[in-house]
DRENMARVO-724470 format. One line per 3 residues: their letters; for each residue y, x, z of C-alpha. Coordinates in steps of 0.25 Angstrom, whole numbers, plus 5000, padded with zeros to 4 digits. Layout:
! residues N
A = Y/X/Z; ...
***
This chain:
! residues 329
XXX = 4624/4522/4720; 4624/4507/4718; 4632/4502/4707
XXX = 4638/4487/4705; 4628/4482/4700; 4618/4484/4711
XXX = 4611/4496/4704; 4607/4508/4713; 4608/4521/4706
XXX = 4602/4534/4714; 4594/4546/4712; 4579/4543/4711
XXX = 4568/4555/4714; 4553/4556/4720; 4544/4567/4721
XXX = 4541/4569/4706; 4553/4563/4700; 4566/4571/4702
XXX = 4580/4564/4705; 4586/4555/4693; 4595/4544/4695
XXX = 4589/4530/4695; 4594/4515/4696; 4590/4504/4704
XXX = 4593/4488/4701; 4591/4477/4709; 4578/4470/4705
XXX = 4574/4482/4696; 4566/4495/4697; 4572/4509/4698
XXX = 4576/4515/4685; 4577/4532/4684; 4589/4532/4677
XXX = 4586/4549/4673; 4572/4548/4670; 4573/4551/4656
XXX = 4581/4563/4660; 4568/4571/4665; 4563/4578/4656
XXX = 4550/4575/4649; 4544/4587/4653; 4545/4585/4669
XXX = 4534/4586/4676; 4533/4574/4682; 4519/4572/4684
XXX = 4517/4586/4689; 4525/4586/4701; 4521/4585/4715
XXX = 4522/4574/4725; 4523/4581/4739; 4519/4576/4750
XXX = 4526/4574/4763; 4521/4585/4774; 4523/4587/4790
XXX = 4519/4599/4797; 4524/4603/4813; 4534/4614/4815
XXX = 4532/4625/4828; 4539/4616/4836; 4531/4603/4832
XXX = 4543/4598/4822; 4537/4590/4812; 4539/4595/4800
XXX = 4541/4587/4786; 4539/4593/4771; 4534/4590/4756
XXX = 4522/4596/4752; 4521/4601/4736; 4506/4602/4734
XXX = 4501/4608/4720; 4488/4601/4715; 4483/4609/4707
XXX = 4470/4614/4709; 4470/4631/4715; 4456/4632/4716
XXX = 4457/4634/4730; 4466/4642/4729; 4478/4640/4741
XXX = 4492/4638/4736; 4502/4647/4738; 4514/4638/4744
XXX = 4530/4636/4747; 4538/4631/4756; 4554/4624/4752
XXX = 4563/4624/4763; 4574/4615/4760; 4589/4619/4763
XXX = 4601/4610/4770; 4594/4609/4780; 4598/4595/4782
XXX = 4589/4590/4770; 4576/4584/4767; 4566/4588/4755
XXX = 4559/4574/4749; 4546/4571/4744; 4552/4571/4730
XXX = 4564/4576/4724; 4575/4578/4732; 4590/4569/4732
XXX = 4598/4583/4731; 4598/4592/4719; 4595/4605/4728
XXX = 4583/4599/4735; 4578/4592/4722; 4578/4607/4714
XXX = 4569/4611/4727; 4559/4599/4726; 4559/4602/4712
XXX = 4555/4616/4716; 4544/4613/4726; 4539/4604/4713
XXX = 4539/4617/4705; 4533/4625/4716; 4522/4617/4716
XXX = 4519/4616/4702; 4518/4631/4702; 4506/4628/4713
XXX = 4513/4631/4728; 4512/4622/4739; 4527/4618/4743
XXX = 4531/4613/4756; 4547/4607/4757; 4550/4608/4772
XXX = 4558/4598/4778; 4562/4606/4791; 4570/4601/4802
XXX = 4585/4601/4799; 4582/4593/4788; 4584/4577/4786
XXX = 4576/4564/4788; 4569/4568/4801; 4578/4565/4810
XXX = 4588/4568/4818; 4581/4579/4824; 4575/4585/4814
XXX = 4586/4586/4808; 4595/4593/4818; 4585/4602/4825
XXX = 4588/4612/4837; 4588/4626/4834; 4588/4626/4820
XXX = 4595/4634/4809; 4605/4645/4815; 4601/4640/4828
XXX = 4587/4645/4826; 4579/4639/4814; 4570/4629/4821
XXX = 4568/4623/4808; 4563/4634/4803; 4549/4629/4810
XXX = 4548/4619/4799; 4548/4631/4790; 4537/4639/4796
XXX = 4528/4627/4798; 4528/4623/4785; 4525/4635/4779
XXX = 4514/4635/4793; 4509/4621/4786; 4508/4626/4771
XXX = 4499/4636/4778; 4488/4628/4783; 4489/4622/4770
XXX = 4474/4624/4763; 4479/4623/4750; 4491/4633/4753
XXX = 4490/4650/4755; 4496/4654/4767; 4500/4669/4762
XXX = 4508/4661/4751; 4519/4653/4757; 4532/4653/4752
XXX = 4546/4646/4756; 4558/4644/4748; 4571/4634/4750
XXX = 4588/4637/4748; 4601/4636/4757; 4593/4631/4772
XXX = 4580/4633/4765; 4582/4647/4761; 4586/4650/4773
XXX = 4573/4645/4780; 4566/4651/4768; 4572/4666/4774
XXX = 4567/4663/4789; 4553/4657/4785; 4551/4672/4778
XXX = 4559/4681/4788; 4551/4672/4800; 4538/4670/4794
XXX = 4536/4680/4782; 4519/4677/4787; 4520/4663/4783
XXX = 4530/4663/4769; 4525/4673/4759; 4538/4672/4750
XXX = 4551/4662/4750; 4564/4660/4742; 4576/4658/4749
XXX = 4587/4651/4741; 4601/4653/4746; 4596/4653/4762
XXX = 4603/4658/4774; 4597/4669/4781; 4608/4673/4792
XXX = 4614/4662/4802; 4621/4672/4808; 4631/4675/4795
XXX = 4629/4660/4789; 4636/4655/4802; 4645/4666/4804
XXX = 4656/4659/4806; 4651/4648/4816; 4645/4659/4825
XXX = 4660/4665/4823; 4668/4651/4826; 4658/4647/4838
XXX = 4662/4663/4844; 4676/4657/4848; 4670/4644/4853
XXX = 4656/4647/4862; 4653/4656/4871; 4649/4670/4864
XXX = 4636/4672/4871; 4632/4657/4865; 4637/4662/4851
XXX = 4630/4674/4852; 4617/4666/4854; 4620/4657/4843
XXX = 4621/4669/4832; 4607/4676/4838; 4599/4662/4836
XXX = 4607/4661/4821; 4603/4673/4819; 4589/4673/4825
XXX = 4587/4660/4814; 4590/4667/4803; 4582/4673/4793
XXX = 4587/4687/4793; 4585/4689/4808; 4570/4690/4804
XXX = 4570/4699/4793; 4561/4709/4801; 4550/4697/4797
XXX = 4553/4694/4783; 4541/4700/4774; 4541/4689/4764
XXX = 4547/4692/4750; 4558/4681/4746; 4566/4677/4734
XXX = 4581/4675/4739; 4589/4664/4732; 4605/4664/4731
XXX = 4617/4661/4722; 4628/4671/4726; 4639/4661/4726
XXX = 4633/4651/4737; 4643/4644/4745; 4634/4637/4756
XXX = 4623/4650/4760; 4633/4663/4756; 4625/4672/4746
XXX = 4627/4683/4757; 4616/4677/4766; 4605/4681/4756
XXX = 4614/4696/4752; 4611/4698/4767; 4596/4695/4767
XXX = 4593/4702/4756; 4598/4715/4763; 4591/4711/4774
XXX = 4578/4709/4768; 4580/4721/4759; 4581/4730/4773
XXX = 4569/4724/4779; 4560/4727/4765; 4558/4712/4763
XXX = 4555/4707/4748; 4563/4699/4743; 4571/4693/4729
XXX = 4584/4689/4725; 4589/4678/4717; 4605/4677/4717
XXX = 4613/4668/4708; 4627/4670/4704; 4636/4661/4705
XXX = 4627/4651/4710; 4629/4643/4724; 4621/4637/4733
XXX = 4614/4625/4728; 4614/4631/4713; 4622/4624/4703
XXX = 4616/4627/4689; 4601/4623/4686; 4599/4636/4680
XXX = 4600/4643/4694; 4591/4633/4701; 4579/4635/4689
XXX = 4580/4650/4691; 4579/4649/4707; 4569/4641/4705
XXX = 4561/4648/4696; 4565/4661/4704; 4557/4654/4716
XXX = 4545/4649/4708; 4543/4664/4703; 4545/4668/4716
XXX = 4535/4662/4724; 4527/4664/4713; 4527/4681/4715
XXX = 4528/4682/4728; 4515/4669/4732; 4506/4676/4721
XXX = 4509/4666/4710; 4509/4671/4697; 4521/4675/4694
XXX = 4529/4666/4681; 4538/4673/4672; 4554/4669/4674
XXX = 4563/4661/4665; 4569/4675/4655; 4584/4666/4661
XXX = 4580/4665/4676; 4585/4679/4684; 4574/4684/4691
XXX = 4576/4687/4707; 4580/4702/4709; 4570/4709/4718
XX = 4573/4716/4731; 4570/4732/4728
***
């Protein structure tokens, strides 16, 4: 915003400060208007500065990411690492922290990841923003048969070959769009992520566009229909559960108005029928994006723990007022 008297007000953030809002005169330098909001303890100094990545998808896509590397010393010893997956899909992770609220809790995260020693990869797959037009509106993507879901698979492919990083112990973690990539990369490629945690993700096309399918019935030809349902349903998640061998941490509130809490109900049965491990973390009350603080600290903390169990990290005791995740019998 610019007020009257030529001041630019706006938020201000980089890679080891988080957003505050700041000021800008004519003639002057920049002043942080909520610096001495930040706490004293803040671990300023600690945090990482990632580093801009590319690696090539199946099909030769190039492929943009932010690289978290831990630098402390391991003794040799490769790293267990993480993948995020952003949701939207039409956004664009940063090189610091992020101009939205949902994406700046998840480049807080990867910082916290990292400082509990994983190597984390954010993923700028295609369908996302600031690579072009192209990039950002693909053929065959999504319910019309997940090409960017390459991306995925070829970071996780480029963490691999990583030296510093093991290749049994790679996760994958993201919400909304990123959950739902989080489901395929485990029920495609179990043999490449160890472990994952999807928050609120969709995990059948064929029921999320129900009632598209149903309003085209009355307007294409049936046969053509028919076809878009099968390649829907070939993209999504639960059409491979025959695969899926990796546990997984499913994230939901119940009363979620953009992903319906039904999505998750049905692969949780699913997976139960096929004997695939997995935990449950539901939320009353709670939508979407998650309103209070209090639900994204225990989610986040739930995800830490989580990927600490299940890549062999040592295992770090839980907040006595954060629920644990209830485990699958």
């Amino acid at each position: 915003s610019v007020t009257g008297d030529g001041t630019v007000a706006f938020i201000a953030a980089g890679a080891r400060t988080p957003p505050l809002p700041a000021v800008l005169k004519t003639g002057a330098t920049r002043q942080m208007v909520g610096a001495a909001e930040l706490p004293a303890d803040f671990p300023t100094a600690s945090l990482l500065v990632p580093r801009p990545v590319t690696f090539r998808a199946a099909d030769g896509v190039l492929v943009h990411g932010q690289l978290f590397e831990p630098t402390a010393s391991t003794g040799g010893t490769p790293r267990a690492a993480i993948i995020y997956v952003h949701g939207g899909p039409p956004r664009q992770m940063l090189l610091g922290w992020h101009y939205w609220e949902y994406y700046a809790n998840s480049y807080a995260m990867n910082q916290y990841l990292a400082s509990r020693g994983y190597v984390v990869l954010s993923v700028n797959y295609r369908l996302g923003i600031g690579y072009g037009h192209d990039y950002n509106h693909p053929s065959r993507a999504g319910a019309d048969g997940a090409a960017e879901y390459q991306d995925v698979k070829a970071g996780g492919e480029y963490l691999r070959r990583l030296p510093n990083v093991d290749p049994r112990r790679i996760g994958i973690y993201g919400g909304s769009y990123g959950g739902y990539l989080t489901a395929l990369a485990l029920a495609r490629n179990s043999d490449l992520f160890a472990a994952g945690v999807d928050l609120h993700g969709v995990h059948d096309w064929t029921a999320d566009l129900a009632s598209e399918f149903a309003a085209a019935a009355g307007r294409y030809e049936h046969d053509d229909v028919a076809r878009a349902r099968k390649v829907a349903w070939q993209a999504s998640p639960v059409a491979s559960i025959a695969a899926w061998r990796s546990p997984v941490l499913l994230v939901h509130g119940d009363d979620d108005r953009n992903v319906p809490f039904a999505q998750t109900v049905d692969l949780v049965r699913r997976l139960d029928a096929a004997h695939v491990p997995y935990e449950e973390l539901v939320i009353p009350d709670e939508i979407h994006g998650f309103l209070r603080h209090a639900t994204w600290l225990t989610v986040d903390q739930a995800t830490a723990d989580y990927f600490d169990r299940m890549l062999a990290r040592p295992v770090r005791a839980t907040s006595a007022n954060s629920p644990s995740p209830s485990r699958n019998r």
